[in-house]
Phi, psi and omega in degrees: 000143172243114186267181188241161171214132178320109162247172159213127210279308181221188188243057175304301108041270194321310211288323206233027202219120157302272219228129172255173179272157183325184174238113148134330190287142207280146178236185178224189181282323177077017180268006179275323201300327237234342206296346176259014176271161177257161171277010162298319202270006219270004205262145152050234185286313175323310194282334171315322184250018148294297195314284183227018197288075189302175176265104158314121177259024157246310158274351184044048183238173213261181183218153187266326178252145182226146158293344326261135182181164195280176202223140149272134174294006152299307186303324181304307200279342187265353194250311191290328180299302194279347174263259229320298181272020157314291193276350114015274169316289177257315197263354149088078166228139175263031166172148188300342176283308181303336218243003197276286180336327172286324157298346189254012163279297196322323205241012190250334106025296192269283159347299183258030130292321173308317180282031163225019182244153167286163162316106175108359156336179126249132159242153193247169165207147184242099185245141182251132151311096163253199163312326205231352149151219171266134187248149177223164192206136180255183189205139184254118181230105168298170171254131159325115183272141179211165217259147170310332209291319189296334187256325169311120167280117166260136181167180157248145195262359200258350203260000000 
């Protein structure tokens, strides 16, 4: 299976996020955060991490790029453990059991936005207020193919 994992290019991020997400930590989209929001709700940082903020779904702060790269079932089993009691935690779900089936959609969600991109995708998210609710819309940044000759140190370690 293929997830997103947090990067950051600088630290832009610190600055425009209340709280950001981790650099490496898997993230989702996190448009569940918004469904009850206004444009009253729209200021400053908050409205920065409606606008484009994916969900750290470990610290649960937000990230502007997120990455594509594989997930082990192990990792899977353990981030559905830790989002089901998220919603627990803030959102008032009355048992982890309960609150699980929603968490394994959030990232089953993100998983098939993730599988059809190679490794090392970079993907944006975009969100809008409508009528009908939060529309969210992604953006695909392929990853740069470069030739070794370009990343390769030629030398000797004896000179």
């Amino acid at each position: 299976m293929k997830l997103a994992r947090a990067i950051h290019f600088d630290e832009s991020d610190q600055r425009v996020f209340h709280s950001p997400a981790r650099t490496g930590e898997w993230c989702i989209s996190g448009g569940f955060e918004f469904s009850n929001w206004s444009e009253a709700d729209l200021e400053g940082r908050a409205k920065q991490a409606f606008t484009n903020g994916w969900l750290g779904a470990e610290t649960f702060g937000r990230v502007s790029f997120v990455a594509v790269t594989q997930m082990e079932p192990v990792e899977h089993a353990a981030l559905v453990q830790g989002l089901a009691q998220h919603f627990v935690d803030i959102y008032g779900a009355p048992s982890v059991e309960a609150a699980r089936p929603v968490a394994e959609a959030e990232i089953a969600h993100m998983a098939e936005l993730c599988d059809e991109h190679a490794p090392n995708t970079l993907l944006t998210v975009s969100r809008e207020l409508t009528e009908a609710g939060v529309k969210e819309s992604f953006r695909v940044i392929e990853p740069q193919e470069a030739e070794l000759t370009l990343l390769a140190v030629h030398g000797s370690l004896d000179e």
